[in-house]
N, C-alpha and C positions, 0 to 999 in steps of 0.2 A: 358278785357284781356281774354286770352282762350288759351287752354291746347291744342297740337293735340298729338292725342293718332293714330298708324297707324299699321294694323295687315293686312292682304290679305284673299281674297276667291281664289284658284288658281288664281294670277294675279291680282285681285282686288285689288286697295288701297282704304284703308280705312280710312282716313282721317275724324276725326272729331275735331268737338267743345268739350268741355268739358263741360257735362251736370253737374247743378248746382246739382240734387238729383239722384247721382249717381246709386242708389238702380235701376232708371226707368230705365236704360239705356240697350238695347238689344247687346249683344255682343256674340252670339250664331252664329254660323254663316246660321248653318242649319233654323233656326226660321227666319232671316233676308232674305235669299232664299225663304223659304215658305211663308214671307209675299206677294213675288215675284209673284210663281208660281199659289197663292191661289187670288192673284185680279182681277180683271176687268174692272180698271179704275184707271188712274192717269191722276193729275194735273200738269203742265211744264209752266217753265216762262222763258219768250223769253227777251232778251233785241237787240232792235235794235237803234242807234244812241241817247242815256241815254234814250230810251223810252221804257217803259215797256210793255209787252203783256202776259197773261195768258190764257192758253186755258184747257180744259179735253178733254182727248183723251181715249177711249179703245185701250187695247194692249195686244201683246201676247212678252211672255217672253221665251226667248230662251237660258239654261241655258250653252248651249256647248259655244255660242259665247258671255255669259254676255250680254246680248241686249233686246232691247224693242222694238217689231217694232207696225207700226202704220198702219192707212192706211186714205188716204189722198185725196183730188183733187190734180189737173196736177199745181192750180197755186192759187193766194190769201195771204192774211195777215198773214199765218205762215209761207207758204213758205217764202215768202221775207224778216220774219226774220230772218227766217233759214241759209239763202243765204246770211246775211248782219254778224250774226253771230249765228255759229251753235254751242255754246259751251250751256248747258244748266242747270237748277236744276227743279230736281219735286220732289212730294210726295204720298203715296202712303196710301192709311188711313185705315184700320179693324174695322171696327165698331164691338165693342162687347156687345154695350147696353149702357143704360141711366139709371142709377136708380134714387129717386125722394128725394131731395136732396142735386143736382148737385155731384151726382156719375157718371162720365162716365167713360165706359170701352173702352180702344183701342189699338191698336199697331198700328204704323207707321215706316215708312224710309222716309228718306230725300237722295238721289243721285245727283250724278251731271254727266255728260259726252256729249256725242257731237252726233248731231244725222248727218244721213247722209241719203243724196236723193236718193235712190237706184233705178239706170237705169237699168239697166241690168235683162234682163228678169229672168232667170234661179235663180234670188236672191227675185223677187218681187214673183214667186209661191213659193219660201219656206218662206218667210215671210208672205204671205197669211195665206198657214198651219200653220205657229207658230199663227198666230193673231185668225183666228177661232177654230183652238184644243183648245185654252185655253178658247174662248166665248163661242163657241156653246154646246149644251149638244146632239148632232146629227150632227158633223162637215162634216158627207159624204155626208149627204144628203143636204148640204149647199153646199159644193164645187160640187157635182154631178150638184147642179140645175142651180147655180150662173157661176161657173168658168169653164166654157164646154170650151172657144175659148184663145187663145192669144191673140186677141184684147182687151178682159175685163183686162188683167194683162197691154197691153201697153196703155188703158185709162185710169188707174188707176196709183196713188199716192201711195207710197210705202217709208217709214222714219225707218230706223233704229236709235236707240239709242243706243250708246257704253258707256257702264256706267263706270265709271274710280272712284268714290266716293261713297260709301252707310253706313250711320247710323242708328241703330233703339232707339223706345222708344217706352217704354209700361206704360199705367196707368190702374191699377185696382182698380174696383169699392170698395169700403167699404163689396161690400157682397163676395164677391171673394178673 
């Protein structure tokens, strides 16, 4: 049995389970955002015809549109779950440390929402810039060297994620 408990980010639903040790649960909204803006990496599970596929993906987080975008090949095992069904769930993990023990420190979210193959040129260079602002620590001198021509953005793979779902949980170590 489970509780949903449902609050918004501008627009967001928030929909969750009902955490057994209530104390862990992130319900900040700003701190759920920042887990957002401050990562580099989440994990997303596909299901296509009751079969399961899990991939990590780096991403850039786009906080006007609530979205994740990606960047991808034109074709392959995620597209075609994508295509078969684009509805999705990932996780986003903080490592805060390990202390010796079995203390480990983290903060996560769990989302869910629907990604989308984005053709349209004029959407795959700002999804670019949202995907490398957030990775690179010199994103001009990346787009300067990489993304000179429109043919690199219509070779390229380009997924939005419209997140419709987000929860957090934090555990801190014993020393903290």
């Amino acid at each position: 049995m489970f509780h949903i408990v449902t609050f918004s980010i501008e627009g967001l639903n928030l929909n969750k389970y009902h955490l057994r040790r209530i104390e862990k649960e992130i319900s900040n909204k700003k701190e759920l955002l920042g887990i957002l803006k401050k990562g580099k990496y989440t994990i997303i599970s596909l299901c296509k015809e009751n079969k399961p596929y899990i991939v990590a993906l780096s991403y850039g987080y786009d906080e006007s549109k609530h979205a994740l975008y990606f960047h991808c090949a034109k074709e392959g095992q995620k597209l075609d779950f994508i295509k078969s069904n684009p509805y999705v769930c990932g996780t986003i993990i903080e490592d805060n440390g390990y202390k010796d023990g079995c203390g480990q420190a983290f903060r996560s979210i769990v989302f869910r929402g629907k990604i989308v193959i984005i053709e349209e040129l004029e959407e795959k260079k700002y999804g670019f810039d949202i995907l490398i602002d957030q990775l690179e620590n010199d994103p001009n001198t990346i787009k300067s060297k990489f993304l000179k021509k429109d043919t690199t953005y219509e070779n390229s793979g380009i997924l939005r994620l419209d997140i419709t779902d987000i929860t957090g949980k934090e555990e801190k170590s014993d020393s903290q």
